[in-house]
N, C-alpha and C positions, 0 to 999 in steps of 0.2 A: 079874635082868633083863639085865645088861650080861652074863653069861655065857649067857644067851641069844640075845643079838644077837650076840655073838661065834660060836656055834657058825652061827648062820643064816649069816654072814656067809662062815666059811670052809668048808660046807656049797655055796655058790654057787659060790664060785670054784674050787671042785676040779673044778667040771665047765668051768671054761674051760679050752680047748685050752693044752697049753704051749708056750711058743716062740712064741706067739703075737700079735704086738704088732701095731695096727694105729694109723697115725697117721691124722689127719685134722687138712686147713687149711681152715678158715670162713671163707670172704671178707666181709669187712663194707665195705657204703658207706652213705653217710651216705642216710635214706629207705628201711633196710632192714627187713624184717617180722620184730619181736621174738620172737615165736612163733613162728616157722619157724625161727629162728636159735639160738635159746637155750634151747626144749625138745629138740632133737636134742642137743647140746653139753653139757646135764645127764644124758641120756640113755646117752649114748656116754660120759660118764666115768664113771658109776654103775658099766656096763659094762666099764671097763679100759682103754679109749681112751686114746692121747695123744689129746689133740684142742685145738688151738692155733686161736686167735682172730686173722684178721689185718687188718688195716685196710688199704685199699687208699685212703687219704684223705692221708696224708701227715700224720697226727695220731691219736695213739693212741685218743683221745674220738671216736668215731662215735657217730650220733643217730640213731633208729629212727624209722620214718613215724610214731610216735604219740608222738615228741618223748621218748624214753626214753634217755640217753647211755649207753653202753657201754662200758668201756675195755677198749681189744683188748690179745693179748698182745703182739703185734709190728705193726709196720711193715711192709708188702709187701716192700721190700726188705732188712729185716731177717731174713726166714721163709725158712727152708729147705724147699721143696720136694721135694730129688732122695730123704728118704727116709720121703715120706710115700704114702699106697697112696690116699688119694683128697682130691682136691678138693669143699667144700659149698660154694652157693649160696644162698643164702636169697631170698626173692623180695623182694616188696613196691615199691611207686614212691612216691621215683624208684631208688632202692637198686636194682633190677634195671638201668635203663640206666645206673646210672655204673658197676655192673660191670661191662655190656660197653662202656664209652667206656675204661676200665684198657689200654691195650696191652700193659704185661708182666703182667695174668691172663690175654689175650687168648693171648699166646705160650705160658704154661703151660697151660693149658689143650689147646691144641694137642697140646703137648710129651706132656702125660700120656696124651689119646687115642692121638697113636701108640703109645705102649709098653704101651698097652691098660690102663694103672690108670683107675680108678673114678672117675668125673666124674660127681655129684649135684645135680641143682638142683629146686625147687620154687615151683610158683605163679610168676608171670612171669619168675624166674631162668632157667625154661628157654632166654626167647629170647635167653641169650648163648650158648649150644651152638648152637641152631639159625642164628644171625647169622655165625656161624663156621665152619659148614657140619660141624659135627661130629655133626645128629642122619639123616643121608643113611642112608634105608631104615631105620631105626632106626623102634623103636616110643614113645611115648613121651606125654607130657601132662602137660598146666598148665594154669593159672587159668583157667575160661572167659572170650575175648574177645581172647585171644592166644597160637590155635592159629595163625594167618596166620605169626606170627614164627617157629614153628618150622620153619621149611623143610627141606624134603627126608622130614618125617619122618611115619611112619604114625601118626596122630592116634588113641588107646583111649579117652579119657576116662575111663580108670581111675582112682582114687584114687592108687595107685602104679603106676609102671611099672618093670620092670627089661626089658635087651635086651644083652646084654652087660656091659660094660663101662659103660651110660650108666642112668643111676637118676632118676628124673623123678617129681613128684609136684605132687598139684593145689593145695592153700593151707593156709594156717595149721590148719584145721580137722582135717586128716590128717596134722600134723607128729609126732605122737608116733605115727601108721602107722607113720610114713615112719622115724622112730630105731629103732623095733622090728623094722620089715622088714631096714633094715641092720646092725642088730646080728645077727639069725639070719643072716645071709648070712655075715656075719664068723665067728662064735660058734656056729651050732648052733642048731635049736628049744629044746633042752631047759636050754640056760643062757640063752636070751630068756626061755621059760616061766614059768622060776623067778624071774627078774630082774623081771617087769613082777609076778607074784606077790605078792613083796614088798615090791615098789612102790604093791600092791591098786589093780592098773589092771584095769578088768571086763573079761572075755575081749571083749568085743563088741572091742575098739580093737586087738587084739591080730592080727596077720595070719596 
């Protein structure tokens, strides 16, 4: 058996691209949606991701709207940003607005739209892009009941959105869409295929 999970194991990863690293930072504030935040993060490491947990609280322990503590890997100001390729958001209230009350996510955020890396939010996390003015003409969508906050930006009611650079998705219920849609964008269909595969996720979730 363990030489069988050993061959499945590097049977998957020969089809990940080489050279290929992609980082991701989680922003967490205290009121965040546990599902939105920690099936993409199981998701994306399964996958090969760095993917780093950051508290934007000023205490490693953030608490999730359904009273669940977390311990992040770093500090906001501890996390290195300049070489990570995308920023996540997790929704949930009040976890959405204290991410956008954060002024240095507010400035990275920013920062990473310009240079055109990958700014992911779901279920009310959208409206810190849209408060920010980063979803202008952009396609995009979140939780119903706070489309008004995305401003500037064309409302799909899709489950997931992609529009460039901006990755938008509707709530907890499509969080593992949403980890599979961004892994084949990073990765390829045919190392998602096999990856949710052997996770026996039913095609139906699979995008």
């Amino acid at each position: 058996m363990l030489i069988f999970a050993l061959q499945n194991a590097i049977s998957l990863y020969a089809l990940r691209p080489l050279n290929k690293m992609i980082k991701v930072l989680v922003q967490l504030a205290n009121g965040f949606e546990e599902m939105e935040a920690l099936i993409p993060v199981d998701i994306w490491r399964r996958a090969g991701f760095i993917v780093e947990t950051v508290s934007v609280t000023g205490n490693k322990t953030v608490t999730g709207s359904h009273n669940i503590p977390v311990i992040a890997d770093h500090l906001f100001e501890e996390a290195n940003f300049d070489d990570a390729q995308m920023i996540f958001l997790p929704g949930g209230m009040p976890g959405s607005s204290n991410l956008d009350a954060h002024e240095g996510l507010r400035k990275q955020l920013l920062i990473f739209n310009e240079q055109g890396k990958n700014l992911c939010a779901i279920c009310a996390a959208p409206l810190v892009l849209g408060q920010n003015n980063i979803l202008n003409g952009k396609r995009a969508t979140c939780y119903p009941g706070y489309e008004k906050e995305l401003i500037g930006a064309f409302l799909t009611g899709s489950n997931v959105e992609f529009d460039g650079n901006i990755i938008t998705a509707k709530g907890a219920g499509v969080a593992m869409e949403l980890a599979f849609s961004v892994t084949e964008m990073f990765l390829g269909v045919e190392f998602t295929m096999q990856l949710a595969s052997k996770m026996q996720v039913s095609p139906a979730v699979i995008p």
